[in-house]
VEXKOLDO-888952 format. One line per field, with one value per residue (C-alpha): x, y, z; residue number from 1. Coordinates in nm, 2 decimals. Layout:
N
u = c(X, ...) .
v = c(Y, ...) .
w = c(Z, ...) .
num = c(NUM, ...) .
END
This chain:
351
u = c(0.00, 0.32, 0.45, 0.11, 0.10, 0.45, 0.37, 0.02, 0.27, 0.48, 0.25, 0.09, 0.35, 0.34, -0.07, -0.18, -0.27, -0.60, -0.65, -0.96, -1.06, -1.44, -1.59, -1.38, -1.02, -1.19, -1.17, -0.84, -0.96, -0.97, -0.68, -0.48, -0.54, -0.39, -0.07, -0.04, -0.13, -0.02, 0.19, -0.18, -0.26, -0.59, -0.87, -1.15, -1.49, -1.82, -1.95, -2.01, -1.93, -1.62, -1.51, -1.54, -1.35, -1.05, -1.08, -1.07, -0.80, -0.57, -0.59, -0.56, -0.56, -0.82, -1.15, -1.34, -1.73, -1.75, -2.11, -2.16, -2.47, -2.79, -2.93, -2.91, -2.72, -2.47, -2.45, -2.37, -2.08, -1.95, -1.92, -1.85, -1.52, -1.41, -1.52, -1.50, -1.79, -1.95, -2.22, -2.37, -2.76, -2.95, -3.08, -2.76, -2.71, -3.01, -2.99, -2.60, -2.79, -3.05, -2.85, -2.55, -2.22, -2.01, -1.71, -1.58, -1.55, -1.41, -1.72, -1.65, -1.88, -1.97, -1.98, -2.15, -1.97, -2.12, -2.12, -2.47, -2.47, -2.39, -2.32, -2.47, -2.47, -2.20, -2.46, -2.55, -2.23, -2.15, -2.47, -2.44, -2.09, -2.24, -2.48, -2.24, -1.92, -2.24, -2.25, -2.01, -1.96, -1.76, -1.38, -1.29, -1.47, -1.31, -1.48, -1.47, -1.58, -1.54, -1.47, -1.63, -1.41, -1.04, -0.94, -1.12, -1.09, -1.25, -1.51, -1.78, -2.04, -1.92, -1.54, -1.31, -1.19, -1.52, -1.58, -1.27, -1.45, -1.76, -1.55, -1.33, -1.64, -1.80, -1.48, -1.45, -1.43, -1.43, -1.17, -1.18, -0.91, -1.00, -1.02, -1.06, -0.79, -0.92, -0.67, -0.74, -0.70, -0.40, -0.21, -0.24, -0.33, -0.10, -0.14, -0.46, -0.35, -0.41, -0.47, -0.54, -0.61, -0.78, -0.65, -0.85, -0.79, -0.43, -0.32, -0.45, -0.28, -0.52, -0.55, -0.79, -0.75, -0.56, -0.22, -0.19, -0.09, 0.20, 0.26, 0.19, 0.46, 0.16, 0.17, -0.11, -0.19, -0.45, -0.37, -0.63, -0.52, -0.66, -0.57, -0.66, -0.93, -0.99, -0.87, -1.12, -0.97, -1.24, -1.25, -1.37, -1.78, -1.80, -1.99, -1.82, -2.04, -2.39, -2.55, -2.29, -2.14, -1.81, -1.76, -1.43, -1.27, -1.04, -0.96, -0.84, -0.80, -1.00, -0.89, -1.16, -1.04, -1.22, -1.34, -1.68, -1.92, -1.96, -1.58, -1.63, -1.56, -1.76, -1.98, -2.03, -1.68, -1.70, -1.45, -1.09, -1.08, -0.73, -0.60, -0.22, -0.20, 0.11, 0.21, 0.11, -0.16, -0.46, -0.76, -1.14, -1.39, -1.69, -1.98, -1.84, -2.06, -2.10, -1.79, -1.61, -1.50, -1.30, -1.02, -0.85, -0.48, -0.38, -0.09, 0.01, 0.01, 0.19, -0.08, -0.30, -0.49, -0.27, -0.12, -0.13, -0.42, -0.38, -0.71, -0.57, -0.29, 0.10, 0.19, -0.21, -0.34, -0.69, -0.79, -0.72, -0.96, -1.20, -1.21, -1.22, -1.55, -1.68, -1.62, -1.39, -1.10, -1.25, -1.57, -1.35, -1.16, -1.48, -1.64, -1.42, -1.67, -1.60, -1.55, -1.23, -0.89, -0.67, -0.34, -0.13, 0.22, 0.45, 0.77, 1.07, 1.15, 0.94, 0.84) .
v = c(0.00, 0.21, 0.18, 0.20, 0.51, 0.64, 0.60, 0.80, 1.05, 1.02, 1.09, 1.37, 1.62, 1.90, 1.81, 1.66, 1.29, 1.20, 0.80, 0.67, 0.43, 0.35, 0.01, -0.07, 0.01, -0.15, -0.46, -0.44, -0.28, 0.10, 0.00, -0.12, 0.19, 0.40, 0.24, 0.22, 0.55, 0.74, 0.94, 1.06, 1.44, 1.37, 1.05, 1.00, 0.75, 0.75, 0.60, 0.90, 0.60, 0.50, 0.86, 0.90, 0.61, 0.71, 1.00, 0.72, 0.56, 0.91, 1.06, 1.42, 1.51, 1.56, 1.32, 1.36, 1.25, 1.15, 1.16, 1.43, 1.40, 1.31, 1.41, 1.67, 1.38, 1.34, 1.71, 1.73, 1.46, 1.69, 1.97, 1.80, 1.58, 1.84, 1.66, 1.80, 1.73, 1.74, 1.91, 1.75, 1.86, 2.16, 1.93, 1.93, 2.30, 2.36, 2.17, 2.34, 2.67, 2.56, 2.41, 2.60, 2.45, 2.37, 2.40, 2.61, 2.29, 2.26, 2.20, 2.06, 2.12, 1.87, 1.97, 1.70, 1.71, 1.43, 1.15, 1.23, 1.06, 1.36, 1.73, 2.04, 2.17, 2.34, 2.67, 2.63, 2.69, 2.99, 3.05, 2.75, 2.89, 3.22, 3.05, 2.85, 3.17, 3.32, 3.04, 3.13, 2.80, 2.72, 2.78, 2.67, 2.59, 2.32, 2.24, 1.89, 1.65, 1.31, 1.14, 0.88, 0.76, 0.83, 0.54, 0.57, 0.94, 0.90, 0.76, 0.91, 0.91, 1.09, 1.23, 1.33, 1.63, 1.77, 1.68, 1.89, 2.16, 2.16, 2.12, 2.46, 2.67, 2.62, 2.69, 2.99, 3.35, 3.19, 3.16, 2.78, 2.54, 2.24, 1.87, 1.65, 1.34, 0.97, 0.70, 0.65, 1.02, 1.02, 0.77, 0.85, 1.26, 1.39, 1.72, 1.74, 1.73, 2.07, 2.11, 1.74, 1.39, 1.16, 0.79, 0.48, 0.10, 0.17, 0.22, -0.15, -0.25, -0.28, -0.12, 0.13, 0.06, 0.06, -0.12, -0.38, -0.27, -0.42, -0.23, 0.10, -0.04, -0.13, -0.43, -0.62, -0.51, -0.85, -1.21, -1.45, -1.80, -2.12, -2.48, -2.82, -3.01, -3.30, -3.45, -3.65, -3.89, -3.90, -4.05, -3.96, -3.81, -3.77, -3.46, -3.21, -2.94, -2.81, -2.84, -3.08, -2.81, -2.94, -3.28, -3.44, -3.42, -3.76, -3.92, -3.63, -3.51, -3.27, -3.05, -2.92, -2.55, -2.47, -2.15, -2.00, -1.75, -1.69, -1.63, -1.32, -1.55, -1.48, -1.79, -1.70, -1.74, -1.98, -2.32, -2.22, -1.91, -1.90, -2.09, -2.10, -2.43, -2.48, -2.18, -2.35, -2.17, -2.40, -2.36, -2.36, -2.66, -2.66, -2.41, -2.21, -2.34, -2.17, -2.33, -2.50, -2.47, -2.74, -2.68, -2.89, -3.02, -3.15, -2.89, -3.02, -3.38, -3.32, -3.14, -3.34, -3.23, -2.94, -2.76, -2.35, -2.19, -1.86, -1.70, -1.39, -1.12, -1.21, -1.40, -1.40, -1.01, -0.96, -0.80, -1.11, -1.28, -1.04, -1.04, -1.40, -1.36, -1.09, -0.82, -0.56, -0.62, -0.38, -0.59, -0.91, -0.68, -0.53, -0.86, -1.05, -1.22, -1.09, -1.46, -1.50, -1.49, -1.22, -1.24, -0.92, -0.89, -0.59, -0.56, -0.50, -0.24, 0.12, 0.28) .
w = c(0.00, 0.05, -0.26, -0.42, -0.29, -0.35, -0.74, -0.75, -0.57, -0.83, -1.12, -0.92, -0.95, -0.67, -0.61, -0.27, -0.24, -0.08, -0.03, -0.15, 0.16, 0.08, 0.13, 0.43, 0.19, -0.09, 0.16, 0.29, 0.68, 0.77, 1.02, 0.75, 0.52, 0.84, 0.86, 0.44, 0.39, 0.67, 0.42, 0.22, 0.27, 0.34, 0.29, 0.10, 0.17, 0.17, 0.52, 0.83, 1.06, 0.88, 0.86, 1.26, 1.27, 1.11, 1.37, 1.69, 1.51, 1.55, 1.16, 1.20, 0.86, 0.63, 0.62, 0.28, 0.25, -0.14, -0.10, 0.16, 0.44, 0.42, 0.77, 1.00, 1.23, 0.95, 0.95, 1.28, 1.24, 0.99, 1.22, 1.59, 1.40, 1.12, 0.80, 0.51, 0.29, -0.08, -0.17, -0.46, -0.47, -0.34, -0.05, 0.10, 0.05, 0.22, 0.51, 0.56, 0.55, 0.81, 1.07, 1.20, 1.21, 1.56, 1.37, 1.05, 0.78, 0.35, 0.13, -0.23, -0.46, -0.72, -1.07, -1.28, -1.59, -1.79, -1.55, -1.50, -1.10, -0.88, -0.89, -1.01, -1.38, -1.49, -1.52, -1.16, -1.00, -1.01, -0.79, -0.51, -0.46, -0.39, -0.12, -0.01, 0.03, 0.20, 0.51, 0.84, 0.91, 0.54, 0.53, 0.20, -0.12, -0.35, -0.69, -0.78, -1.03, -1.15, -1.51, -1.63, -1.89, -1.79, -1.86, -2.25, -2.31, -2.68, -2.54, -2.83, -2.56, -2.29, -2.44, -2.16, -2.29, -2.30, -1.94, -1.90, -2.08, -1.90, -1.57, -1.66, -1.77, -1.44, -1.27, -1.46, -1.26, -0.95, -0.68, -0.60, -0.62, -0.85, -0.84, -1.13, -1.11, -1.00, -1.04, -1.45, -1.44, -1.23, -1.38, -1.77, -1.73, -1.50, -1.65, -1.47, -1.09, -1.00, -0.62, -0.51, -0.69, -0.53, -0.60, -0.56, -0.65, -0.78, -0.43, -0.35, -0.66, -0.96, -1.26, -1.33, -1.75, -2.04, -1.88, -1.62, -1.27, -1.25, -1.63, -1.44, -1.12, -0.88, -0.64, -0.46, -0.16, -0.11, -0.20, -0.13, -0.04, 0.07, 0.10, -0.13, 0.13, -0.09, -0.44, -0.71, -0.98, -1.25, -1.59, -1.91, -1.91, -1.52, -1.39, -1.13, -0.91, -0.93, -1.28, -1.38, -1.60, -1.62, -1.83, -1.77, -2.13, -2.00, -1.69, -1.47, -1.09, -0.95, -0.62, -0.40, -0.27, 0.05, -0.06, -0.22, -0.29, 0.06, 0.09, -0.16, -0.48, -0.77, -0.80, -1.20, -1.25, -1.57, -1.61, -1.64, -1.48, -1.34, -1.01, -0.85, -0.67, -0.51, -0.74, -1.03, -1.31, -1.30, -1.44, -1.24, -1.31, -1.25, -1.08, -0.77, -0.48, -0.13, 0.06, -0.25, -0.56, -0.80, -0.99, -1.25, -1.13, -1.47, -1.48, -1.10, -1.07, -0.75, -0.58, -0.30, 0.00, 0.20, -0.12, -0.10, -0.36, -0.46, -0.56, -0.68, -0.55, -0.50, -0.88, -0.97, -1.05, -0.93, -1.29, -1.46, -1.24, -1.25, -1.63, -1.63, -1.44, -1.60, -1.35, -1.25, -0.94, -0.74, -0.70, -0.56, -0.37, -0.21, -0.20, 0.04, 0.33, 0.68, 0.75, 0.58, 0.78, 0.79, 0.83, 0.78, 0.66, 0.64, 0.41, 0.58, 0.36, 0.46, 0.12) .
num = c(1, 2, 3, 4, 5, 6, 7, 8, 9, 10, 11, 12, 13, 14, 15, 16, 17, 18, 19, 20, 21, 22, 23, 24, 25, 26, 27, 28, 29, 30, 31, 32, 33, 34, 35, 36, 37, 38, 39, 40, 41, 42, 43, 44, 45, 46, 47, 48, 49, 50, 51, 52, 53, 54, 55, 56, 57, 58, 59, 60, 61, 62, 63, 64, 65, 66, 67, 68, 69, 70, 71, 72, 73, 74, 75, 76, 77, 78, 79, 80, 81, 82, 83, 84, 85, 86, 87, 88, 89, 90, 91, 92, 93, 94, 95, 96, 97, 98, 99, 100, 101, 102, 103, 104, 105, 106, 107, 108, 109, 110, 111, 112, 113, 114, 115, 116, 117, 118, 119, 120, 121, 122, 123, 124, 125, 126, 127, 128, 129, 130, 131, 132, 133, 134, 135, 136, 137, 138, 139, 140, 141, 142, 143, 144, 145, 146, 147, 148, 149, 150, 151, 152, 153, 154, 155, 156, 157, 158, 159, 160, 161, 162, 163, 164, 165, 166, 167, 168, 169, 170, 171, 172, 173, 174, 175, 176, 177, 178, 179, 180, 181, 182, 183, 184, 185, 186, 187, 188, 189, 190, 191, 192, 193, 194, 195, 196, 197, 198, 199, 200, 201, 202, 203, 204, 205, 206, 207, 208, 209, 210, 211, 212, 213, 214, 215, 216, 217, 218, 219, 220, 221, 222, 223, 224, 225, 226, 227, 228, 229, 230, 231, 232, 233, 234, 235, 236, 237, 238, 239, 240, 241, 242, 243, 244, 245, 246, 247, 248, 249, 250, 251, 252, 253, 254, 255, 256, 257, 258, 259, 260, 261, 262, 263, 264, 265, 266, 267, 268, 269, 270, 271, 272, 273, 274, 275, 276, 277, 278, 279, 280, 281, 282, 283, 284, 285, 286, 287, 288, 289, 290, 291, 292, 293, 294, 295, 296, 297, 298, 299, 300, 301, 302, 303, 304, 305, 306, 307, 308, 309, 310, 311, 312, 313, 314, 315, 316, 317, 318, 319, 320, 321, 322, 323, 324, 325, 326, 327, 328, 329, 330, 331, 332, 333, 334, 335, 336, 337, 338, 339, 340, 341, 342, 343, 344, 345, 346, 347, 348, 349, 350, 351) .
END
């Protein structure tokens, strides 16, 4: 997670670093973000709770709600632990104007440049930053938006150079600093850090498009493993898992993997989606159940009952799996089961 971090420092250029940290650190524990990013300039996420957290667990720098509030409760976190917040919809600007602040706090203000999920038209900012300048209780105003296609900026539906655009003409005439950079945007468009960038799954170590991580000099911050339970030696036309999808080609052995969907692996993952057993590419057979799931050990005879699996991480990237299955690594990453082990390792080596 350090040296995820060092490189979206890298690419940033003189702009602050906020760590995305949503969904728990995109499954990899609030605690863990801490240590890993202790070198961020500020944090990003979307949970109030999660937010106080970080402040319980001693961060004293900045704490970023993605989404802002949505209650006068939420409001009041802001205020009583020095959040800042968004403010993406006139709701949210109201209720800042109805209830007074304990504390002076950073509002960013969401432009919706194209993504068409949250913000305000690029028409309508000039006169929410007016209301909001207007407010005692706001410090600072940051504008900030989000790209929906950094990672395809010809995208001939939403093109990100006319987000850009749209982004610059509502930032026009007033005195705001500016935030566009996620980590597509980051990594491939440097030229767009301006006051902060706000990374995300690179700094767990997947790819956010175009190259692979490690293409871009990310590592895994996750590696899922698990053990061989059992071994199966079938012959040709035998049947393995629910719906019998997978028909034994020849005579073959099959290891069980204690893991499933309830672990957090994607249960459509479809036959030969990719397996390390005892470090060792294999391929998946057979239907993902709840606590299993099968794996062809044709490429390691050796293999029997006891033998590491990795699921993906260290010599398996996440975003191969995912595409295997259809999906994208920051769904596995998110999707790991609270029942799964953790064991955490640090390198020796402080980056």
């Amino acid at each position: 997670m350090r040296a995820n971090l060092a490189v979206a420092k890298a690419h940033a250029g003189a702009a602050s670093v906020w760590a995305v940290v949503k969904a728990n650190a995109y499954g990899h524990g609030l605690a863990n973000a801490l240590r890993g990013f202790d070198a961020a300039d500020g944090m990003a996420l979307v949970e109030p709770d999660a937010a106080v957290r970080l402040r319980e667990l001693g961060w004293r720098k900045p704490v970023l709600l993605l989404e802002g509030f949505f209650d006068r409760q939420d409001v009041e976190t802001v205020s009583t632990h020095s959040l800042d917040t968004v403010v993406h919809c006139r709701e949210q600007l109201a209720m800042l104007e109805a209830f007074p602040l304990r504390n002076r706090i950073d509002v960013h203000l969401k432009i919706n440049s194209g993504m068409n999920r949250l913000g305000f038209r690029p028409d309508e900012i000039a006169a929410v930053h007016a209301r909001l300048r207007a407010l005692p209780g706001v410090r600072q105003i940051v504008l900030v938006t989000h790209f929906a296609n950094a990672d395809d900026e010809a995208n001939p539906a939403m093109p990100m150079a006319e987000q850009v655009r749209r982004t610059r003409l509502a930032a026009a005439g007033l005195d705001a600093p500016l935030s566009m950079c996620n980590s597509a945007a980051d990594l491939l468009h440097a030229e767009l850090a301006e006051r902060w960038v706000r990374p995300g799954v690179m700094l767990y170590g997947g790819t956010p498009g175009v190259k692979t991580a490690a293409q871009f000099g990310l590592r895994p911050a996750m590696t899922l493993t698990s053990r061989l339970i059992a071994v199966q030696q079938i012959v040709a036309g035998d049947a393995v898992g629910y719906g019998s999808r997978f028909l034994a080609p020849r005579a073959m052995r099959i290891g069980v993997i204690a893991c499933g969907y309830a672990d957090g692996y994607p249960r459509h993952a479809p036959d030969g989606a990719p397996v390390l057993v005892d470090g060792i590419r294999c391929a998946l057979a057979g239907r993902v159940s709840m606590d299993m799931m099968t794996v062809d050990l044709s490429a390691a005879p050796a293999a029997g009952p006891g033998s590491e699996v990795t699921l993906w991480g260290a010599g398996l990237p996440v975003d191969e799996v995912a595409q295997a299955a259809g999906t994208i690594g920051y769904e596995l990453m998110c999707a790991v089961a609270p029942r799964v082990a953790v064991a955490v390792r640090e390198d020796e080596q402080k980056q």
